[in-house]
KOLLO-636520 format. One record per atom (N, C-alpha, C): residue number from 1; residue in one letter; atom name; x, z, y. Coordinates in pm, 1 decimal. Layout:
// KOLLO-636520
> lumlo	margu	gumar	east	up	north
> NUM	a	CA	X	Z	Y $
...
// end
This chain:
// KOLLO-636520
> lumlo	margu	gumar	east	up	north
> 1	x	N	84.3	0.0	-117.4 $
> 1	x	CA	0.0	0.0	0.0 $
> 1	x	C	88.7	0.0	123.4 $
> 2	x	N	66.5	-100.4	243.1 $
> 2	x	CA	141.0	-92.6	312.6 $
> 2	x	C	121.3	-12.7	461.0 $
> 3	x	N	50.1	73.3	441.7 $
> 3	x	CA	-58.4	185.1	516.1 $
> 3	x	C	-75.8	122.9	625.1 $
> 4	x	N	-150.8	-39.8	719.7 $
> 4	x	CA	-202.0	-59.2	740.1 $
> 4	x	C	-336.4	-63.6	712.0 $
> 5	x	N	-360.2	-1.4	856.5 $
> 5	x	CA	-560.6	-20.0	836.0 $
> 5	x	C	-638.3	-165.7	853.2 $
> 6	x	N	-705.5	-149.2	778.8 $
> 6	x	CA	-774.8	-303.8	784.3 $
> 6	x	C	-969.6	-281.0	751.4 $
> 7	x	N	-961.9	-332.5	825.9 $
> 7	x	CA	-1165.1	-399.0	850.6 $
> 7	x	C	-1182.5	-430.6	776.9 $
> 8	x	N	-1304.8	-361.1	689.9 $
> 8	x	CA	-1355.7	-377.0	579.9 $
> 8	x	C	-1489.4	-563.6	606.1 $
> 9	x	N	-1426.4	-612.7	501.1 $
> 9	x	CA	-1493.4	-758.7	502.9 $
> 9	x	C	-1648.7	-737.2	451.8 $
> 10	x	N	-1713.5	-788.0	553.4 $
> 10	x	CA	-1840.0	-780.1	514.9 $
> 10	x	C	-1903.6	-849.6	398.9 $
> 11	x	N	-2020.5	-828.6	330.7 $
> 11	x	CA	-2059.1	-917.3	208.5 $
> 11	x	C	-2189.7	-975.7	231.0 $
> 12	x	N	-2192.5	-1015.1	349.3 $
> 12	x	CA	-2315.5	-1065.3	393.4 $
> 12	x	C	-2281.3	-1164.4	490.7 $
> 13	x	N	-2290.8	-1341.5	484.8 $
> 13	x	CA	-2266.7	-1405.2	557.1 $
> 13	x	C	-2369.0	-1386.5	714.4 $
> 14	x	N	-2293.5	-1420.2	861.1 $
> 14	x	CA	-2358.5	-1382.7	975.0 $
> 14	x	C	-2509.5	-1466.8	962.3 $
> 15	x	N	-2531.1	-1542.4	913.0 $
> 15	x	CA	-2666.1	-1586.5	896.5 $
> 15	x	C	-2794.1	-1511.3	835.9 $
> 16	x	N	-2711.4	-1439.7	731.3 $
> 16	x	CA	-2817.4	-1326.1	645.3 $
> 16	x	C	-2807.3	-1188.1	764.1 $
> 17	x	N	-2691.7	-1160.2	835.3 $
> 17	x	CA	-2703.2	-1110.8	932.2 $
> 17	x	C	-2832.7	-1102.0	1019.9 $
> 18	x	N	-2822.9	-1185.3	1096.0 $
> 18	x	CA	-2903.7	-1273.8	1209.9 $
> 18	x	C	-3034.5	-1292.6	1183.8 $
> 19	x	N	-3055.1	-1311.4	1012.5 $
> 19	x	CA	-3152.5	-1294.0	1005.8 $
> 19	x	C	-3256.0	-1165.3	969.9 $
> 20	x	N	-3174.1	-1061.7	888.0 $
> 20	x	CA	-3169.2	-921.3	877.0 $
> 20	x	C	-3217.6	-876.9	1042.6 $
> 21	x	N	-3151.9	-908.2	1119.6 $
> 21	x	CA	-3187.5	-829.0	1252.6 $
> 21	x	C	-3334.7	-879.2	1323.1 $
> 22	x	N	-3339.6	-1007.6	1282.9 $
> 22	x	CA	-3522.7	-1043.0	1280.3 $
> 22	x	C	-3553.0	-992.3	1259.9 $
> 23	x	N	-3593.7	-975.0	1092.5 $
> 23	x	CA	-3712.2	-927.9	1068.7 $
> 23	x	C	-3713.5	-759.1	1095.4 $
> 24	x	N	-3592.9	-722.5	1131.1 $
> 24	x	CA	-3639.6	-572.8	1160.4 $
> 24	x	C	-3705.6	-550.8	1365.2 $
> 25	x	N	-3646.8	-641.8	1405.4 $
> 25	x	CA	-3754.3	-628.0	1511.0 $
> 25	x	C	-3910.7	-706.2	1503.2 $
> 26	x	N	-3890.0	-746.8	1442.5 $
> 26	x	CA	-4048.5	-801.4	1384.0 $
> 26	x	C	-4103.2	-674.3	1357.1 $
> 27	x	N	-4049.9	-619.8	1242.6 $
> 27	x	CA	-4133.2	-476.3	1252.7 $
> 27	x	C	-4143.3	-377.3	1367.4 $
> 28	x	N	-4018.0	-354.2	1447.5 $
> 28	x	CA	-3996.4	-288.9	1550.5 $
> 28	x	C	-4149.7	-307.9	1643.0 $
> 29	x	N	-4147.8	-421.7	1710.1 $
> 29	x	CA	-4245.1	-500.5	1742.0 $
> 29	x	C	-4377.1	-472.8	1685.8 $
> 30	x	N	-4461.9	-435.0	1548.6 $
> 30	x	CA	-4602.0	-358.2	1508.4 $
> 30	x	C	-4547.1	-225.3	1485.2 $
> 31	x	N	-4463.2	-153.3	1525.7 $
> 31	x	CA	-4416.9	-25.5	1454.8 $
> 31	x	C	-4443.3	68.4	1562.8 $
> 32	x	N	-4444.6	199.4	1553.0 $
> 32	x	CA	-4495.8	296.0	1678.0 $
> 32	x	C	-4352.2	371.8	1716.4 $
> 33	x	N	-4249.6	344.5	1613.4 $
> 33	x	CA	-4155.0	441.2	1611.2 $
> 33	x	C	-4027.3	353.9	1632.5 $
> 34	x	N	-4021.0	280.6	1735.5 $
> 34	x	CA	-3899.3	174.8	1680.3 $
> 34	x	C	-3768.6	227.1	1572.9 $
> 35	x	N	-3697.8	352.9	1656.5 $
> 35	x	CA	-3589.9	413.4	1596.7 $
> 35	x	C	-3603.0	422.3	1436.5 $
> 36	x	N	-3716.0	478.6	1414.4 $
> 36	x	CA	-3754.6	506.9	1277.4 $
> 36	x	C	-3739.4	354.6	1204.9 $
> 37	x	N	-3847.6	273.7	1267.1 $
> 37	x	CA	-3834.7	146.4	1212.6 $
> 37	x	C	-3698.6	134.4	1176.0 $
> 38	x	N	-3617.7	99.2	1284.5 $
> 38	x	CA	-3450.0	45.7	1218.1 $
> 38	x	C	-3437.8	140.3	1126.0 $
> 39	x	N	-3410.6	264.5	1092.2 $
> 39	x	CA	-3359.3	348.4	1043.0 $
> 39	x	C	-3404.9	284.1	884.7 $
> 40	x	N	-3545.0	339.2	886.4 $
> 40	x	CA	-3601.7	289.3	720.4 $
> 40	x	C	-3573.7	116.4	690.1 $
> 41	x	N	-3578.2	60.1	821.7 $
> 41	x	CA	-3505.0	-82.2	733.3 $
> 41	x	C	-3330.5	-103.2	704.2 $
> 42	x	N	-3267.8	-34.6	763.4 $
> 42	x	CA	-3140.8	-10.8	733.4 $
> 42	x	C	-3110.2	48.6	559.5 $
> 43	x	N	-3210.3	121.5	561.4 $
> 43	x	CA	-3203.2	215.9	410.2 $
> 43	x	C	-3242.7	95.3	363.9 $
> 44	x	N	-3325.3	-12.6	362.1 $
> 44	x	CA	-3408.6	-76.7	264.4 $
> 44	x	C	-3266.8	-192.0	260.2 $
> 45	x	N	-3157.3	-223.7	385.1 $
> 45	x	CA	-3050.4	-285.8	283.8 $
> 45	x	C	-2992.3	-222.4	222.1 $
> 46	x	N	-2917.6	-101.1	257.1 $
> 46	x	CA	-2880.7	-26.5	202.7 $
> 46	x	C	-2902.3	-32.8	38.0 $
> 47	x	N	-3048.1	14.1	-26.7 $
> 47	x	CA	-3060.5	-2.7	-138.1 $
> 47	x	C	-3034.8	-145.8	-182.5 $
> 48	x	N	-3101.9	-231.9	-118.2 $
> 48	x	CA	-3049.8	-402.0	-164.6 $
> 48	x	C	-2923.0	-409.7	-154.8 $
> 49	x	N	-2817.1	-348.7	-183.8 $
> 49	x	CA	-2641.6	-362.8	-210.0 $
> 49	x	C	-2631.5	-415.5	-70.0 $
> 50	x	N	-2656.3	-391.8	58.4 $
> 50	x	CA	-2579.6	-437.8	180.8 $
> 50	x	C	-2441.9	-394.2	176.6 $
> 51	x	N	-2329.9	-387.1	221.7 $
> 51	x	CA	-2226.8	-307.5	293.5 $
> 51	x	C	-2245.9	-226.2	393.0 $
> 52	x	N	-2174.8	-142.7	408.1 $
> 52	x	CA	-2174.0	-49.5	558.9 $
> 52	x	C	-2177.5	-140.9	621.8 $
> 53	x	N	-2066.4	-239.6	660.7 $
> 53	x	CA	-2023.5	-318.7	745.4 $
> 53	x	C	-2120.6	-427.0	844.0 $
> 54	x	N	-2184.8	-492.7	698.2 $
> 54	x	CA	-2310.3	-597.1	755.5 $
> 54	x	C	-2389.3	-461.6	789.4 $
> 55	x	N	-2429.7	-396.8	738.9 $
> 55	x	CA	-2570.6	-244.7	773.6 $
> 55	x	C	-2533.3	-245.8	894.2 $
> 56	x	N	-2383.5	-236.3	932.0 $
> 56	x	CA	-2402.1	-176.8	1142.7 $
> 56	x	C	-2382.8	-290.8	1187.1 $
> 57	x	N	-2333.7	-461.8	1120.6 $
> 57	x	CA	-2384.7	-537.3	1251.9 $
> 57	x	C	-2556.1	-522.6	1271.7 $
> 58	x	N	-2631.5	-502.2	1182.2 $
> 58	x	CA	-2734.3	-511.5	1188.8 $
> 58	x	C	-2801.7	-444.8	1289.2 $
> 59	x	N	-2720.7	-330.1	1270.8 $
> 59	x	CA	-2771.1	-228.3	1336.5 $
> 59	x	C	-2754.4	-181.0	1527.6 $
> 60	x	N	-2655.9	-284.6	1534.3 $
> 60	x	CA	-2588.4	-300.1	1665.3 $
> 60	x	C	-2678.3	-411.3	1754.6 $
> 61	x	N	-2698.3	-495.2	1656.6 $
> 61	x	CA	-2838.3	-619.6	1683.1 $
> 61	x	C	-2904.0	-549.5	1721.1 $
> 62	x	N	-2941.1	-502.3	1680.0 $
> 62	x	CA	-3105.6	-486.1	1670.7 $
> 62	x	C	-3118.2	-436.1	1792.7 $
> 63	x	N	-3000.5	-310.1	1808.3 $
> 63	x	CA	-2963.7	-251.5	1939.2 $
> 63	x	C	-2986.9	-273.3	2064.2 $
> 64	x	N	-2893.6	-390.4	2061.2 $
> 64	x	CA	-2856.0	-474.3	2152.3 $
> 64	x	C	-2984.7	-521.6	2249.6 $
> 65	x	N	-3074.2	-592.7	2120.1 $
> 65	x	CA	-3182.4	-631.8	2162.7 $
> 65	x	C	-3291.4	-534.7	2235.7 $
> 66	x	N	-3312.5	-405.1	2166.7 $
> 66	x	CA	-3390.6	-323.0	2190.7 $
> 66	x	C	-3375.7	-237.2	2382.5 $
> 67	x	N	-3217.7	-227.8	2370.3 $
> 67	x	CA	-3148.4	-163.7	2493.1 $
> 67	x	C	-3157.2	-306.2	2635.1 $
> 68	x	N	-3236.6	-404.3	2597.3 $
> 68	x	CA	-3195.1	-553.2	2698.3 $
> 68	x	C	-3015.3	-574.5	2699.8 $
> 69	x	N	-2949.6	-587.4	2640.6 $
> 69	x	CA	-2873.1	-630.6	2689.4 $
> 69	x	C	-2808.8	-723.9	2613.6 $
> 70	x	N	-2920.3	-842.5	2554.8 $
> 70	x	CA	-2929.8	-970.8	2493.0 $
> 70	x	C	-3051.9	-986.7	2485.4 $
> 71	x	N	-3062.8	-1146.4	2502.5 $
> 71	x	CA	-3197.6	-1192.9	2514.9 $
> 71	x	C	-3220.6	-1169.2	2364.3 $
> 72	x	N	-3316.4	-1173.2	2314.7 $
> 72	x	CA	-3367.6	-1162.4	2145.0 $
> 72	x	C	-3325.2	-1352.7	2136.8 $
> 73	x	N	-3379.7	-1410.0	2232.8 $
> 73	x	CA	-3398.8	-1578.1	2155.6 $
> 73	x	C	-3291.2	-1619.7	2108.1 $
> 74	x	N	-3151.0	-1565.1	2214.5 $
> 74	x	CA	-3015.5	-1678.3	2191.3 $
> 74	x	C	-2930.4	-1552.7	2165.3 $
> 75	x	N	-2923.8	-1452.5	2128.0 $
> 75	x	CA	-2807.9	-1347.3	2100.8 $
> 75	x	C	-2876.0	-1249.4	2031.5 $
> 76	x	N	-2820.5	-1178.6	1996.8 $
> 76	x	CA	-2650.9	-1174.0	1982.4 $
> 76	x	C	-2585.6	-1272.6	1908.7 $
> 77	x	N	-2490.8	-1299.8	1924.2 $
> 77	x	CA	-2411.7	-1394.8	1862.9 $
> 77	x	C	-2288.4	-1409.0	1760.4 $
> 78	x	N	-2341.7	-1483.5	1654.7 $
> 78	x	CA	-2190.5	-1406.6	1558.6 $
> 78	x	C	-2146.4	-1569.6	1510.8 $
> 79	x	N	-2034.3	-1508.8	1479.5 $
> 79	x	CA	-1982.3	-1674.1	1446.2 $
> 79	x	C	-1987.8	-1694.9	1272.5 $
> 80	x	N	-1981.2	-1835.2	1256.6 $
> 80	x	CA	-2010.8	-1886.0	1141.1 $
> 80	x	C	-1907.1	-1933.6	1048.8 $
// end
């Protein structure tokens, strides 16, 4: 080991991303609790074998969106 730290590689291409962060503001969007919302859809990748890694871009999305500081239509943006 050459005790460099290194970024754990995500196992979720940014498209399953991108799209993960949809549908949880879709729910956000009929839900009364947004926070909660993300929270229980985070668990629901979680159990579907997500990674930590993809779980907090998701989770940073969703964020992002929720806090305005990305339009929902064209961002956040991840590369391909």
């Amino acid at each position: 080991m050459s005790g460099l730290l290194t970024s754990p590689v995500p196992n979720q291409l940014p498209g399953a991303i991108r799209e993960a962060a949809r549908r949880c503001l879709t729910r956000v969007e009929v839900g009364s609790m947004p926070l909660g919302v993300v929270a229980e859809f985070l668990a629901e990748l979680r159990d579907g074998g997500w990674d930590e890694h993809s779980i907090r871009s998701v989770d940073v999305a969703v964020r992002q969106v929720l806090m305005g500081m990305v339009d929902p239509e064209t961002g956040p943006t991840f590369k391909e």
